[in-house]
Each structure stands twice: as structure tokens, then as C-alpha cells.
C-alpha positions, 0 to 999 in steps of 0.5 A: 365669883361665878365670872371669872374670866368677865371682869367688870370692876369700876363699871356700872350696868342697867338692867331693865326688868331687873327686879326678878326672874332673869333679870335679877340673874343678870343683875346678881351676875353682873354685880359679882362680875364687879359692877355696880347696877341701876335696877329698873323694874315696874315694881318698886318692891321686887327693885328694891330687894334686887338692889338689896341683894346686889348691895350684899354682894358688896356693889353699888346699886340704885332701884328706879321703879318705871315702866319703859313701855311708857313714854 
């Protein structure tokens, strides 16, 4: 676990943007910090493979492909 000291068991985050560069960081991070991550991301290709991963790290993990941009 890369946070130890950052304990996030029981929780779940949402990352928006979280399908690739910094956001899938913060989505791989806070997964091994314990908890459970809602991707979402403008492809629906690149959010699925993060929560893909996320559920590797042994989390939960839900992808919604949107753009937040529009309302």
C-alpha cells in the first residue's frame, strides 16, 4: 500500500476524469488507500480499463462514461 498513513477503507471516491493520466493515478491511489472508486471519464473505453484495474487492486469500482461539461 503506497498510503499507509491515508486510510480509506469502507469509503467510496469519484474521480472525474479518472479514465487516464493523473486521474487514473488518483483512482490507482486512492483504491490502495481502500477505497472503492466510481470512474468517470468521457470514454467509455479508457473508464472501464481504469475500474478494470481498481478491481485488481482488489476495490469496487463502477466506470459512467459522461462529459461533465454538459449539462
Amino acid at each position: 500500500m503506497y498510503l499507509t498513513k491515508f486510510d480509506l477503507e469502507g469509503r467510496t471516491a469519484i474521480v472525474t476524469g479518472g479514465g487516464s493520466w493523473i486521474g487514473k493515478g488518483i483512482c490507482l491511489a486512492l483504491a490502495q488507500a481502500g477505497a472503492n472508486i466510481v470512474v468517470v471519464n468521457r470514454s467509455a473505453n479508457t473508464a472501464e480499463a481504469t475500474a478494470h484495474e481498481v478491481q485488481e487492486i482488489g476495490r469496487k469500482s463502477l466506470a459512467i462514461p459522461t462529459d461533465v461539461c454538459d449539462l
